[in-house]
PyMOL commands that place a pseudoatom at each C-alpha (Angstrom):
pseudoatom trace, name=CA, resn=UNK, resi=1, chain=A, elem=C, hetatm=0, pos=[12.853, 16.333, 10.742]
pseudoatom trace, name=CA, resn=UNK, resi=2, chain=A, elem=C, hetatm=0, pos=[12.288, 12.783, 10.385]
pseudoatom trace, name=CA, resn=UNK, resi=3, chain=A, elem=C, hetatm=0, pos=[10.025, 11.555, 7.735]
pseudoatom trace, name=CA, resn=UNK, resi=4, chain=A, elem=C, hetatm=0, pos=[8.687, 8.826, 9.680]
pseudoatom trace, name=CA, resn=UNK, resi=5, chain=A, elem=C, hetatm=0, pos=[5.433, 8.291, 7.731]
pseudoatom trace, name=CA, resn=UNK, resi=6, chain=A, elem=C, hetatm=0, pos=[7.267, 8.182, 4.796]
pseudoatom trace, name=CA, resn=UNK, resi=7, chain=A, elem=C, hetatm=0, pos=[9.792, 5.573, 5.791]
pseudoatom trace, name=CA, resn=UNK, resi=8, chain=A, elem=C, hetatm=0, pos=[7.081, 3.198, 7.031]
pseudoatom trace, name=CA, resn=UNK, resi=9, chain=A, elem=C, hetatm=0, pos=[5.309, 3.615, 3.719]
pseudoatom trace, name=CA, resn=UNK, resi=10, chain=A, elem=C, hetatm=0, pos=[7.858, 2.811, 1.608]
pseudoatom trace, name=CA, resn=UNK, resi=11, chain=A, elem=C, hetatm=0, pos=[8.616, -0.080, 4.209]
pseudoatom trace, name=CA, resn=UNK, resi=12, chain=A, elem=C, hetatm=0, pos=[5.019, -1.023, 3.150]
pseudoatom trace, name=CA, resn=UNK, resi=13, chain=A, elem=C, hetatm=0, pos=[6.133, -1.218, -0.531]
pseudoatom trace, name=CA, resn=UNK, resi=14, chain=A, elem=C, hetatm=0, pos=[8.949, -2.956, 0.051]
pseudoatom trace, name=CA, resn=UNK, resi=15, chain=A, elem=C, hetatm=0, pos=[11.452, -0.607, -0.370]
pseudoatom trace, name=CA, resn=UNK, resi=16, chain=A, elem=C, hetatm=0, pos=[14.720, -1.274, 0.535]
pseudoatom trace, name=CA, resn=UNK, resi=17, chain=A, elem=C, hetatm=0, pos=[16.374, 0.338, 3.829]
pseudoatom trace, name=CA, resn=UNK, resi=18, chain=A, elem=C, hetatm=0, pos=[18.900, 1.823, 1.734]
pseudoatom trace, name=CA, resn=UNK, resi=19, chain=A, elem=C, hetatm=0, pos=[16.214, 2.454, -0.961]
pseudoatom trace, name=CA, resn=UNK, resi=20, chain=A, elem=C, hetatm=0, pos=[13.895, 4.198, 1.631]
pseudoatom trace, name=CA, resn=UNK, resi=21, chain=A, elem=C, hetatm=0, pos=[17.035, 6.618, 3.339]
pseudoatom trace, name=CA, resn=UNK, resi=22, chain=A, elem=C, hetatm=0, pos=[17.716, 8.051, -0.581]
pseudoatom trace, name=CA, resn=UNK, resi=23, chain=A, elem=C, hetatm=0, pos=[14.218, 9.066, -0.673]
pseudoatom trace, name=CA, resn=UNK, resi=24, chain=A, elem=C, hetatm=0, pos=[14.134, 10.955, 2.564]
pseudoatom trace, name=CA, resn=UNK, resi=25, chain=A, elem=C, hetatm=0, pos=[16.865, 11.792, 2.862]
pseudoatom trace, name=CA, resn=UNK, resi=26, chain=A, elem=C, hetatm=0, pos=[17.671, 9.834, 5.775]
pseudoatom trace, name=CA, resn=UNK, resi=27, chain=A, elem=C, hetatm=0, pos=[20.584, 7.592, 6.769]
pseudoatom trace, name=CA, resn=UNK, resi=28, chain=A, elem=C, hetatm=0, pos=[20.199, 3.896, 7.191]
pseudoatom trace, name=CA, resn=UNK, resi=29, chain=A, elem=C, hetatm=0, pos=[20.629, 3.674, 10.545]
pseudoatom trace, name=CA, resn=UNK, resi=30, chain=A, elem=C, hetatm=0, pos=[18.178, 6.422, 10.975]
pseudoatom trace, name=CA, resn=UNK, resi=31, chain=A, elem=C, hetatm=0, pos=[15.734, 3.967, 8.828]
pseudoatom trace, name=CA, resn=UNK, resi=32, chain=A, elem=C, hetatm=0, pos=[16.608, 0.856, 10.653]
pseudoatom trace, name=CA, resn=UNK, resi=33, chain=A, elem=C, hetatm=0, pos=[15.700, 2.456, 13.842]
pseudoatom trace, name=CA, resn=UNK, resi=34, chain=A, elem=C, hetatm=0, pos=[12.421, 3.900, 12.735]
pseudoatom trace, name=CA, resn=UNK, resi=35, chain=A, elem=C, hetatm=0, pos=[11.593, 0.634, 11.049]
pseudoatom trace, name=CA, resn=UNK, resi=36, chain=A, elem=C, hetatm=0, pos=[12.352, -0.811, 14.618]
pseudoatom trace, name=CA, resn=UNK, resi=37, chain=A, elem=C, hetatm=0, pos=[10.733, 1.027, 16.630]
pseudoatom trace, name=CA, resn=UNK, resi=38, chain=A, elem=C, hetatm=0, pos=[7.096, 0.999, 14.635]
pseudoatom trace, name=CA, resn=UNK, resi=39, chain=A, elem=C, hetatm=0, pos=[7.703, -3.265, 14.503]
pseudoatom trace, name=CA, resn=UNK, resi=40, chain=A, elem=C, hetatm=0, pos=[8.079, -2.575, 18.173]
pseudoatom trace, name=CA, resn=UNK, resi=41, chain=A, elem=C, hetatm=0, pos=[4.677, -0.636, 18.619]
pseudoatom trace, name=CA, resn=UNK, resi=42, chain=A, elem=C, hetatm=0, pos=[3.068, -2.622, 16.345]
pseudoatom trace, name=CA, resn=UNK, resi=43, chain=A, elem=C, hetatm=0, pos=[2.523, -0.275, 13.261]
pseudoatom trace, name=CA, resn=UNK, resi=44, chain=A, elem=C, hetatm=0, pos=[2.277, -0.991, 9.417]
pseudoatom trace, name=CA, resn=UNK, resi=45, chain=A, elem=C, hetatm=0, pos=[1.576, 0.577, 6.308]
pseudoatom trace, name=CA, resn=UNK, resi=46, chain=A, elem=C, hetatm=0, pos=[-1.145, 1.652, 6.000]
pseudoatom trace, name=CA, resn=UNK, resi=47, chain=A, elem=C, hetatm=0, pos=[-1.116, 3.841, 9.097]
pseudoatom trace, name=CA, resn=UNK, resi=48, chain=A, elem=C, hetatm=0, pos=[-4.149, 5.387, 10.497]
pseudoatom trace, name=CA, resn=UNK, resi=49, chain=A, elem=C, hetatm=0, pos=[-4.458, 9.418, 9.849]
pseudoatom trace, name=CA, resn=UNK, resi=50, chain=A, elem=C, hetatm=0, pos=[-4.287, 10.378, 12.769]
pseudoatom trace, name=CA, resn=UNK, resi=51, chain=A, elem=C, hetatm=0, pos=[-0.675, 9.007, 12.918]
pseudoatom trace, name=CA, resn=UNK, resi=52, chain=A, elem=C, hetatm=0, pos=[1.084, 12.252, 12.036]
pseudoatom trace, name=CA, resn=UNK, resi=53, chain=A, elem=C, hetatm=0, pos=[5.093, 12.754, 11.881]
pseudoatom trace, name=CA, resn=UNK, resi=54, chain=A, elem=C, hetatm=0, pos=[4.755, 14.583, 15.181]
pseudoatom trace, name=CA, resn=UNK, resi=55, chain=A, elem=C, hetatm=0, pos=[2.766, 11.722, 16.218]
pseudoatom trace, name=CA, resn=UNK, resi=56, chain=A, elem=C, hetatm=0, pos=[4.729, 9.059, 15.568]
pseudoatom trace, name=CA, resn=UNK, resi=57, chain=A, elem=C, hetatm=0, pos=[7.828, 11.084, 16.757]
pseudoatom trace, name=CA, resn=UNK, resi=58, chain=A, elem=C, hetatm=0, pos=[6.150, 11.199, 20.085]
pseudoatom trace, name=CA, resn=UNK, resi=59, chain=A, elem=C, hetatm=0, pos=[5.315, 7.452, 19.959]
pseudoatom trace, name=CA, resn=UNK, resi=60, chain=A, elem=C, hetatm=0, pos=[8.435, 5.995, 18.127]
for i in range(1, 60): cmd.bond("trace and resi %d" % i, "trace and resi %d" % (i + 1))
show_as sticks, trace
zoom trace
């Protein structure tokens, strides 16, 4: 599964793409096109709690 949470908040920290696909385990395009995607819907870090990973798969 997707660790979309995750990628955004290490996008928050500025983390690298490539930085932030090591770390879960993800690959870059996978990252680009999260990163996309939330841009797209408007979403930053920090996210509100309600924004779960099945949330934001549903969304994204």
């Amino acid at each position: 599964m997707t660790k979309y949470h995750e990628i955004i908040r290490l996008s928050g920290l500025g983390l690298s793409q490539t930085n932030i696909a090591l770390s879960c385990s993800a690959s870059k395009a996978t990252v680009n096109k999260v990163l996309k995607a939330a841009r797209e819907q408007g979403l930053s870090w920090p996210l509100d709690p309600k924004l779960t990973d099945p949330v934001l798969n549903k969304l994204l």
